[in-house]
C-alpha positions as CSV (number, residue, x, y, z in Angstrom):
1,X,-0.2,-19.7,15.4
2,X,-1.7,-20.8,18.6
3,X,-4.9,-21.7,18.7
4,X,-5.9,-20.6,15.5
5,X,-3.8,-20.9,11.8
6,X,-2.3,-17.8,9.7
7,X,-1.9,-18.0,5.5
8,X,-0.3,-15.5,4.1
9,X,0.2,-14.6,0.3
10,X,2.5,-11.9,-1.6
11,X,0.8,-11.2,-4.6
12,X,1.2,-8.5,-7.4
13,X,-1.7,-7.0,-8.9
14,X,-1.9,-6.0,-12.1
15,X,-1.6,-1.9,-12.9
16,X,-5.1,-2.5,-14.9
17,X,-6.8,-4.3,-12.5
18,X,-10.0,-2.5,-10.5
19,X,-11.9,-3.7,-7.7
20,X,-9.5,-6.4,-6.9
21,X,-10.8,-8.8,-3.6
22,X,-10.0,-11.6,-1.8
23,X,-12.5,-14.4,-1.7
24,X,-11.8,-17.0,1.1
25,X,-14.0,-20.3,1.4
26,X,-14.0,-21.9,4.5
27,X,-15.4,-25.6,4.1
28,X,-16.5,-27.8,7.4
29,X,-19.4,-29.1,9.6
30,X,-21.4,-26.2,10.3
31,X,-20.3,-26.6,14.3
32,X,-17.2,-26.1,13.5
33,X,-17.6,-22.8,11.3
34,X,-19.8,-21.5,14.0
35,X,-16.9,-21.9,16.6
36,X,-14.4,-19.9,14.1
37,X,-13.7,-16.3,14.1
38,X,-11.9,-15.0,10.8
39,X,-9.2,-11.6,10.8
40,X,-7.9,-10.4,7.3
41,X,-5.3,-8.0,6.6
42,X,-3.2,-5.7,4.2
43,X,0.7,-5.0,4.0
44,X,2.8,-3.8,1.8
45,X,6.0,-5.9,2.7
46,X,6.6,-9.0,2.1
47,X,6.3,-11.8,5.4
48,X,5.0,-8.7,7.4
49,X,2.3,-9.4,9.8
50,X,-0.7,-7.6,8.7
51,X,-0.6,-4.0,9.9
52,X,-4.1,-3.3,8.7
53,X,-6.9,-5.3,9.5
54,X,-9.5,-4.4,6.8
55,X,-13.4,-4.9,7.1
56,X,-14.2,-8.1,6.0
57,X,-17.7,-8.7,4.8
58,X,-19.0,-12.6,5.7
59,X,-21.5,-14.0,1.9
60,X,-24.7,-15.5,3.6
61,X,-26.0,-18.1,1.3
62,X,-28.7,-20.2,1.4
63,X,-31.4,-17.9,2.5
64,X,-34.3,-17.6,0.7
65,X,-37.2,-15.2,0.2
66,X,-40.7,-15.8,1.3
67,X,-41.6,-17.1,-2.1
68,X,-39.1,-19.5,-2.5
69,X,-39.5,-20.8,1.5
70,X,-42.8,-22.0,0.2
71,X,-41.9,-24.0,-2.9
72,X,-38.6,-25.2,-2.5
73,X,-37.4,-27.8,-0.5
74,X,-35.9,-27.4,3.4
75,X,-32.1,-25.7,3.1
76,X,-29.7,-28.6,4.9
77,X,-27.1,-27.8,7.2
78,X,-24.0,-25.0,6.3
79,X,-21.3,-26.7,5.3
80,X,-19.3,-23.5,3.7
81,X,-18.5,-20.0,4.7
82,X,-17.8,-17.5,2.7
83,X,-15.1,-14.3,3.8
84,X,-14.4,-11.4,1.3
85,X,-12.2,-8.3,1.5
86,X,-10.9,-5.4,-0.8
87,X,-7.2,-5.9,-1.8
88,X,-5.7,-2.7,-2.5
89,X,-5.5,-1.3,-6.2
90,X,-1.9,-2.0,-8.3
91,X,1.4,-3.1,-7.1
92,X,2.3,-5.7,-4.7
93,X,0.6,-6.4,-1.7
94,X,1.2,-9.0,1.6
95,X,-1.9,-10.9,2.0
96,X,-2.9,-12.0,5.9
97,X,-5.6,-14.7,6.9
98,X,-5.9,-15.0,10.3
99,X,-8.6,-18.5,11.4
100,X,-9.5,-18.2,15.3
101,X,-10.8,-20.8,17.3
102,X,-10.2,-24.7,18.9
103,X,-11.3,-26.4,15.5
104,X,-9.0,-24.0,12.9
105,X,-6.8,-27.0,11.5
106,X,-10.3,-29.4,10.8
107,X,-11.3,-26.8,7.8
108,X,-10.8,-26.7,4.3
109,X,-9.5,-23.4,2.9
110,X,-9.6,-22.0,-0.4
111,X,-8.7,-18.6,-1.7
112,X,-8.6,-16.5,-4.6
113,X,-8.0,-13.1,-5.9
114,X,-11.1,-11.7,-8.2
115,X,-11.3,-8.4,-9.9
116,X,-12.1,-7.0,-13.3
117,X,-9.3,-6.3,-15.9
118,X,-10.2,-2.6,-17.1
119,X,-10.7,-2.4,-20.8
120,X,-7.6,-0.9,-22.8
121,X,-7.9,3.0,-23.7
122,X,-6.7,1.7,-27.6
123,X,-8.8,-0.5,-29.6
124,X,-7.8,-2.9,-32.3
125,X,-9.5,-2.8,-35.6
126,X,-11.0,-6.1,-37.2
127,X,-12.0,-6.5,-40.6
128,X,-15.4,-7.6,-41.8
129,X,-18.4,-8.5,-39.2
130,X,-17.1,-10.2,-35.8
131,X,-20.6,-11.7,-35.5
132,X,-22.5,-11.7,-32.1
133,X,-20.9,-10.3,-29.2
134,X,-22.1,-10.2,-25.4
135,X,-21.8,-7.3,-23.9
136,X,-19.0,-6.2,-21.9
137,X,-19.7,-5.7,-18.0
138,X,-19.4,-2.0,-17.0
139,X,-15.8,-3.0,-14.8
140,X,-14.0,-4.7,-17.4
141,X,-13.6,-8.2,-17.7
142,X,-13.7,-10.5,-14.7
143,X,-10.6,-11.9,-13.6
144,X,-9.5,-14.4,-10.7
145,X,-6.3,-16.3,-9.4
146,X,-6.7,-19.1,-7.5
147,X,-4.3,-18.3,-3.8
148,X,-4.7,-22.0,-2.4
């Protein structure tokens, strides 16, 4: 891609997985990240160019309330940006990653797939006391794949 880089991924999520997203980390001097624009999109073919762009929601971190600007030390400079978008539910699914901008090749990606395995309708008996268990969280249990 001109001016910019494209990763793409074919992956196949599982029938029992909910809420599946795909968390991209984008790793750099903050210059650079600030130059970057960043396009994500669905298909259901495989090697297809994305046919829907889906909203993709940037993570700020590093910000602080007004509590913690007073006790805790100055933040340094961004050095990480954070992309995520909603993968659609079951089956398989083209991934598309679209990086914009002069500086596109100087960043460190990393990508991964994150959802929560729903809990099975049919439970298995165990004899005698398991001990202490945590509780389970209300999606399932959490689940992620490493893309890249």
């Amino acid at each position: 891609m001109e001016g910019g880089r494209r990763l793409q991924w074919f992956v196949g999520v599982p029938h029992r997985m909910e809420r599946a997203e795909l968390l991209v980390t984008l790793r750099g001097p903050e210059a650079v990240l600030d130059g970057l624009q960043f396009h994500a999109g669905t298909s259901r073919y495989r090697g297809d160019i994305s046919r829907d762009f889906s909203p993709v929601t940037r993570l700020f971190r590093g910000t602080r309330g007004h509590g913690g600007q007073r006790v805790l030390p100055p933040l340094g400079p961004r050095d990480r940006d954070d992309y995520v978008m909603a993968v659609p539910d079951g089956g398989y699914t083209g991934l598309t990653v679209e990086i914009i901008g002069p500086e596109a090749d100087a960043v460190t990606v990393e990508a991964w797939l994150t959802g929560y395995e729903a809990p099975d309708r049919q439970g298995t008996r165990i004899e005698g006391d398991p001990g202490p268990l945590l509780p389970m969280h209300p999606y399932g249990f959490p689940r992620c794949r490493r893309l890249l």
